[in-house]
SEDRENFI-342341 format. One line per field, with one value per residue (C-alpha): residue number from 1; residue in one letter; x, y, z. Coordinates in Angstrom, 2 decimals. Each point is the difference from the previous one (the first is absolute). Layout:
// SEDRENFI-342341
rovo = NUM	...
nuvo = A	...
c1 = X	...
c2 = Y	...
c3 = Z	...
// end
This chain:
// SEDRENFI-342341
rovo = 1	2	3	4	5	6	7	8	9	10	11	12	13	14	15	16	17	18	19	20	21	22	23	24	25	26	27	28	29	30	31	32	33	34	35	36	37	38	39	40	41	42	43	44	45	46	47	48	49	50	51	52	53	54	55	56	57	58	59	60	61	62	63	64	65	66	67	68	69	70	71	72	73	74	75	76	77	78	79	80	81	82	83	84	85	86	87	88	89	90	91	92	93	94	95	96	97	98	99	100	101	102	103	104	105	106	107	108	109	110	111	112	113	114	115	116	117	118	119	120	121	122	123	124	125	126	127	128	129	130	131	132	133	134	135	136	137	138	139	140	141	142	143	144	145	146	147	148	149	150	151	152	153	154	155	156	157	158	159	160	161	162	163	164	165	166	167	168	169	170	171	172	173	174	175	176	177	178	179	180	181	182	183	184	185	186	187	188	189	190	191	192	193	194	195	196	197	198	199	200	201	202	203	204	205	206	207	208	209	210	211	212	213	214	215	216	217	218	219	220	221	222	223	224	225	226	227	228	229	230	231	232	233	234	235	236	237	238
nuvo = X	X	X	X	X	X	X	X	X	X	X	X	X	X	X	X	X	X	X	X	X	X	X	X	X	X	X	X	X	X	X	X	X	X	X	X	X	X	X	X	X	X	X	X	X	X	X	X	X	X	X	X	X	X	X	X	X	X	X	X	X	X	X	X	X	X	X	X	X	X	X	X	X	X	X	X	X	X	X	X	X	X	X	X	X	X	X	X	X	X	X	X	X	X	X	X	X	X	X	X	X	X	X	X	X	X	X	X	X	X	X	X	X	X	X	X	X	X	X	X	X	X	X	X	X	X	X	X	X	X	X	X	X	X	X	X	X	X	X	X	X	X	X	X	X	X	X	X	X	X	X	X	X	X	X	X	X	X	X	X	X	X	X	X	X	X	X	X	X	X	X	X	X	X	X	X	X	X	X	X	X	X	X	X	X	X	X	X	X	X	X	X	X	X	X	X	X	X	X	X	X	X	X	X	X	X	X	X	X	X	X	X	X	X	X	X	X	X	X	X	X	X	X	X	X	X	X	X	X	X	X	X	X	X	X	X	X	X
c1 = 0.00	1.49	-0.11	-2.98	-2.09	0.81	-1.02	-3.12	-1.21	1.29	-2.46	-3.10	0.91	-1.36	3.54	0.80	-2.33	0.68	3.89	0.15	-2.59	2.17	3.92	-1.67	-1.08	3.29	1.94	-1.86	-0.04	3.30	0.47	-2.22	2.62	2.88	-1.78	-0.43	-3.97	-0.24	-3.80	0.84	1.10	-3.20	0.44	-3.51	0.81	3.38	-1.45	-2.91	2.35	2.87	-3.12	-1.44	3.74	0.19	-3.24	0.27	3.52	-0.62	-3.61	-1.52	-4.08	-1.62	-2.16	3.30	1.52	-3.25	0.05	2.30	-0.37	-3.43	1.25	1.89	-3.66	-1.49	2.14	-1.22	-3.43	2.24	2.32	-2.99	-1.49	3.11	-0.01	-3.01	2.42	2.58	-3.86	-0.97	3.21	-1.39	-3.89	-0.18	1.58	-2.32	-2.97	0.61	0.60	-3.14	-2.12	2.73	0.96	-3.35	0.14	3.13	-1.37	-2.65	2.04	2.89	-1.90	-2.53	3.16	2.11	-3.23	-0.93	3.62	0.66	-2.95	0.24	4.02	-1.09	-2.90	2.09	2.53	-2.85	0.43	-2.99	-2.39	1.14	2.81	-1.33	-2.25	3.49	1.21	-2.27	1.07	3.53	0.92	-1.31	1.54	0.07	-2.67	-2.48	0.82	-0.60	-3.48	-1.05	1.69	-2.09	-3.65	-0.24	2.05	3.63	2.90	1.47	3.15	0.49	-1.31	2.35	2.79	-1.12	0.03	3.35	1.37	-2.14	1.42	3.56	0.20	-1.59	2.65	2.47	-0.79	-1.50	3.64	0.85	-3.07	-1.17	3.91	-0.86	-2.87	1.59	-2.69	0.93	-3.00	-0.07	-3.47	-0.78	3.10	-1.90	-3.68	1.11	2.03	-2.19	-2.85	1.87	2.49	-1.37	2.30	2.75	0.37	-1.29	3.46	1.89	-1.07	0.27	4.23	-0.53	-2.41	-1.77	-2.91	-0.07	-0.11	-2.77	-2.05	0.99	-1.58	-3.42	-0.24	0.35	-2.41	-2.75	0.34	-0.56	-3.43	-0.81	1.07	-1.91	-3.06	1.18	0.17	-3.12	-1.65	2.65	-0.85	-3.53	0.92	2.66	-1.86	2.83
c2 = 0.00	3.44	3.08	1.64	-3.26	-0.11	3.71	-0.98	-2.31	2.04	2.46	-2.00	-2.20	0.95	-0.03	3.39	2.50	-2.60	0.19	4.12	0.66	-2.07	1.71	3.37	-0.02	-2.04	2.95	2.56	-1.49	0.05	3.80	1.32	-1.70	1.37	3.47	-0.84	0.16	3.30	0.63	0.79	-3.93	-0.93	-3.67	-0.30	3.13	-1.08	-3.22	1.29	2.13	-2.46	-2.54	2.86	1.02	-3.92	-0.33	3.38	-1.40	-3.05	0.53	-2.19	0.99	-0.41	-3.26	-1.84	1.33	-0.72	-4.15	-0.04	3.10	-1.28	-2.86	2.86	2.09	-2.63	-0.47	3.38	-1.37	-2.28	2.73	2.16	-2.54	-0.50	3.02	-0.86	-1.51	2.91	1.92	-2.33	0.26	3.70	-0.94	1.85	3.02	-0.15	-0.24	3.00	1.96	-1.31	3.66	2.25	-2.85	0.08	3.63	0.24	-2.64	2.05	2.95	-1.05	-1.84	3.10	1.87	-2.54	0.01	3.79	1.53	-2.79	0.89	4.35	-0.11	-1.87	2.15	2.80	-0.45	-0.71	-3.79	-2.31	-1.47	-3.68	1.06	1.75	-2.99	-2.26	1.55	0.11	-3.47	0.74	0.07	-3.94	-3.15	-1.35	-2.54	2.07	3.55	-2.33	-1.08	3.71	1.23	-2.52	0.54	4.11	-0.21	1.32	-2.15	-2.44	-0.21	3.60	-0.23	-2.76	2.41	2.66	-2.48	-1.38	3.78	1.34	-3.41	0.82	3.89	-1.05	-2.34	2.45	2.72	-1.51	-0.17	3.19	2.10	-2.08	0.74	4.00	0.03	-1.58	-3.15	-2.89	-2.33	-2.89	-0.04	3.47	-0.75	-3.47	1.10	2.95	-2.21	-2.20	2.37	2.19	-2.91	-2.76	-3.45	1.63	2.26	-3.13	-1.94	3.32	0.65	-3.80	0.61	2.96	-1.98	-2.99	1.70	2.63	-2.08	-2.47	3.80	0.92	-3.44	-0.08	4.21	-1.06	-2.80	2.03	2.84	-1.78	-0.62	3.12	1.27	-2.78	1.74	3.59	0.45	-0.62	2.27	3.01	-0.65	0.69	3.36	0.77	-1.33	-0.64
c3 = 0.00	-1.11	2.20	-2.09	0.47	3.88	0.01	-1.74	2.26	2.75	-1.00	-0.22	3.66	3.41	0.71	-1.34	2.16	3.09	-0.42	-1.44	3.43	2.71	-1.77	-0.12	3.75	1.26	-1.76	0.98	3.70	-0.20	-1.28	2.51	2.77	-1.72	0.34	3.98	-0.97	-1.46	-1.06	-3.50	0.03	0.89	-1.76	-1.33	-1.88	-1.07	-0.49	-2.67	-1.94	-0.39	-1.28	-2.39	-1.23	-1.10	-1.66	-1.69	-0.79	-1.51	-1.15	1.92	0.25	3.70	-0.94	-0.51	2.91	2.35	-1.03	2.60	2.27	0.82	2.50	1.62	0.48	1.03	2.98	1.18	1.58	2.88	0.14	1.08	2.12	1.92	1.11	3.12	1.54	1.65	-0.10	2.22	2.31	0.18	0.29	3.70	-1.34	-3.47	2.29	2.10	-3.38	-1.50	-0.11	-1.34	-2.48	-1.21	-0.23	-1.83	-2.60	-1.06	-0.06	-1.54	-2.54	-1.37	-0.05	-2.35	-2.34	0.46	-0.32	-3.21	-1.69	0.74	-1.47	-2.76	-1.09	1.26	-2.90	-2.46	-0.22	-2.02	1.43	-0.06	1.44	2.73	0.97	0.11	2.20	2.46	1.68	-0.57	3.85	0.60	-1.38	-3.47	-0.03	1.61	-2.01	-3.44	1.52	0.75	-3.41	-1.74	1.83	-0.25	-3.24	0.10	-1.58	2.04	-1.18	0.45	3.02	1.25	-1.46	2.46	2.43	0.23	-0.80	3.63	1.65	-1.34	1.22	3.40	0.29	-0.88	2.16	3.55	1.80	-1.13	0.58	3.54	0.77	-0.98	2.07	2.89	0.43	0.87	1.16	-2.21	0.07	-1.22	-2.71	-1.48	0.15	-2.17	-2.28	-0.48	-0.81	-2.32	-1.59	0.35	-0.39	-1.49	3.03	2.74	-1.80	0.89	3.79	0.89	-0.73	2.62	2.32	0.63	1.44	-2.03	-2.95	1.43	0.56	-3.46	-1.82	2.67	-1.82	-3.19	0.31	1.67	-1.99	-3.18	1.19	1.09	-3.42	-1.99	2.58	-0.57	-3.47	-1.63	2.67	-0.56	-4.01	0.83	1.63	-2.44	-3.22	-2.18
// end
């Protein structure tokens, strides 16, 4: 077999989006040690752009790259579910919170869908567009289900999901470090409202707690944003 045969049948095997995934991240893990965790070495967003640079690259079109990528997403599920287990190592502490985590649901959810949807139609964006990004502060599966029923595009709306889960990921350690906060409660409720699992993967390096906060947010708030947005279409009428 020559090397543009092997390349061939590289590109139409699982193998390729499983094995380009798994380098990307192990390189990008390693980068953002190298830079003593840096933000701006976030490695989901060195990850991502070392995967787009070699599919832009090489030409490769996202269907072939998803045959394999797809075992990787569905790993996310468990990921998600394992992470009742440090909650529940903080279950006393989650009860006592239980009112002003409530509260800070529903606030912090209007405001991810409000403030989305006024920028956008601020700067004079369609009206597709506007209704993608609407869910773009919960979690991939859920964001394509609301794109789908009140009629945005899903796959721009999963793009302005993972780019809200990327710059919360980003900027949490610096700006809770500028603001001088450092209850990792407060730090994973907000992360996981505003960034979902991309941000829940980032707090869990700073804290267990925080992190097992971060995934029960982003959980929660997907539901109150599945609830939330039909009824702020009604008052908005886009």
């Amino acid at each position: 077999m020559n090397v543009t045969a092997a390349l061939e049948w590289l590109r139409g095997s699982p193998l390729l989006g499983l094995g380009l995934t798994l380098a990307a991240y192990r390189l990008a893990l390693w980068l953002n040690r190298r830079a003593h965790g840096h933000p701006l070495t976030n490695s989901v967003l060195i990850g991502s752009l070392l995967v787009i640079a070699v599919l832009l690259g090489c030409g490769i079109s996202p269907a072939e790259y998803m045959k394999g990528a797809q075992f990787i997403q569905l790993l996310l599920g468990p990921a998600t579910v394992g992470l009742a287990i440090p909650l529940y190592h903080n279950l006393s502490r989650l009860k006592r919170a239980a009112l002003p985590l409530t509260l800070t649901l529903l606030a912090g959810s209007l405001t991810g869908i409000l403030s989305a949807v006024g920028l956008g139609a601020a700067f004079g964006l369609p009206h597709e567009i506007l209704l993608s990004l609407m869910p773009r502060a919960v979690t991939t599966p859920i964001a394509i289900g609301i794109a789908e029923h009140i009629g945005g595009i899903p796959a721009l709306a999963v793009t302005f999901v993972i780019v809200s889960g990327i710059f919360g990921a980003v900027v949490v350690k610096p700006l809770f470090s500028r603001l001088r906060l450092d209850d990792d409660l407060v730090m994973g409720v907000a992360t996981g409202i505003a960034a979902h699992g991309i941000g829940t993967a980032r707090v869990f390096l700073l804290s267990e707690t925080a992190g097992a906060f971060a995934g029960l947010a982003m959980g929660l708030n997907g539901l109150v944003t599945a609830v939330l947005v039909p009824i702020v279409l009604g008052f908005m009428r886009l």
